[in-house]
N, C-alpha and C positions, 0 to 999 in steps of 0.2 A: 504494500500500500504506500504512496505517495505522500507524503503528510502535504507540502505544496497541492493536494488536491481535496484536503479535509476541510471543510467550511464548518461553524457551529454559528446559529444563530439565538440569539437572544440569551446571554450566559449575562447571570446576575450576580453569583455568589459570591462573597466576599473569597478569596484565595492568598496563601502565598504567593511575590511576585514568580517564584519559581516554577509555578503550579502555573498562576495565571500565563505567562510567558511563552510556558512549555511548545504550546502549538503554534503561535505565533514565530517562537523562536526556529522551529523547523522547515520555515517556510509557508506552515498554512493561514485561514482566513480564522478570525474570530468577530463579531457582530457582537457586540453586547445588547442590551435591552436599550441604557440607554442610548445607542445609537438607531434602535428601531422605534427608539416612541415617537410615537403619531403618524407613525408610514403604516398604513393599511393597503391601500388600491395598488396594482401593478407598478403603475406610473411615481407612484410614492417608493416601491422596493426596487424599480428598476437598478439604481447605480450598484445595490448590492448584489442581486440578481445577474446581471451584466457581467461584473468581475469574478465572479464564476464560473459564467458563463465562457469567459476571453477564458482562463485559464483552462479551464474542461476543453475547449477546442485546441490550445496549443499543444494541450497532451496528448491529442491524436483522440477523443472522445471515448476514450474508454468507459468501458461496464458503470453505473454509480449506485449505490448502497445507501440508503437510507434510514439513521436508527434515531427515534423520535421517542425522547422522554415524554412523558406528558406532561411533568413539573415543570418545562420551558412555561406551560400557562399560570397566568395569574391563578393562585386560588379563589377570583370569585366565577373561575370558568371550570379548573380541577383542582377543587376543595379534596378530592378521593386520591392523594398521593401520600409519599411518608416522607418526602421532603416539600411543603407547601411555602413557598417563598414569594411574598407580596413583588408587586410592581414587575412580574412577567408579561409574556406576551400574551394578546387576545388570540380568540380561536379564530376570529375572519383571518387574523392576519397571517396565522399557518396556513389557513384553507389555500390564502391569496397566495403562497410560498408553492404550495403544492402546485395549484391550477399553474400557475406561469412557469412552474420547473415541469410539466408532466410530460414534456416532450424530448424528457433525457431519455437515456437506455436504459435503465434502470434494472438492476440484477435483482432487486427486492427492497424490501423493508421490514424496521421489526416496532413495533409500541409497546415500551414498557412503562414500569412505576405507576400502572393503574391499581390503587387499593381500595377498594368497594368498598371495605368494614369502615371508612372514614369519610363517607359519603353518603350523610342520610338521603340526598336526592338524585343521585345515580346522576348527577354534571357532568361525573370526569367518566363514567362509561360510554355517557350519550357523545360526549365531547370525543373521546376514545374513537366511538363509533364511525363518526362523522369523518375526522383524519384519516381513518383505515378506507372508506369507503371513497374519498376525493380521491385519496393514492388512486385507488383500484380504478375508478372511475377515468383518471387521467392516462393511465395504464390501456384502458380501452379504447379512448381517444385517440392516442398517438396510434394504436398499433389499426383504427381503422382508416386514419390518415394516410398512411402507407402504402 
């Protein structure tokens, strides 16, 4: 794996700089939250989107992997996690992440950190739900595009 082709969007947490660093330092992309607040629409994520984008084509477009915590979201979107840390991202704006990347090659995806017993109103499964289903959705898209 590439680290120059590892992106993470929306990282909040307080870190050592060593920690924080780490992927940065190898070469790859890091977005924190607040570099995404208030960008929702395409047009809003494009410049981050984009540089992805340049770098995913200068590598020759290889395979990409997708592995989506669910605690990137606010807790008042997934409350049902076991790390829930305010001022994350909203769910449009993954969805929007999804819909405008869904025309990578995409080798898969995985969602974790969904924890039900911590979510009297099942948000973070629906929310869960809904990511899994854009992926797949967008999955179907490109491949009828073809």
């Amino acid at each position: 794996m590439d680290p120059r082709l590892t992106i993470q969007f929306g990282i909040r947490s307080p870190a050592q700089p060593s920690t924080r660093d780490y992927l940065p330092d190898l070469g790859g992309l890091v977005y924190s939250q607040r570099d995404m607040r208030g960008q929702h629409s395409p047009q809003q994520l494009l410049a981050l989107t984009q540089t992805f984008r340049d770098r995913f084509n200068a590598a020759g477009r290889p395979p990409v992997y997708l592995s989506l915590d669910i605690d990137c979201l606010d807790p008042a979107f997934a409350p049902g996690t076991g790390t829930p840390e305010p001022a994350g991202l909203s769910t449009s704006q993954v969805v929007t992440l999804l819909e405008v990347l869904h025309d990578l090659p995409w080798a898969g995806m995985d969602l974790c950190e969904v924890a039900p017993p911590y979510d009297h109103a099942e948000l973070t499964s629906n929310a869960a739900a809904t990511l899994i289903w854009t992926y797949l959705c967008g999955r179907q898209a490109a491949s009828n595009a073809r």
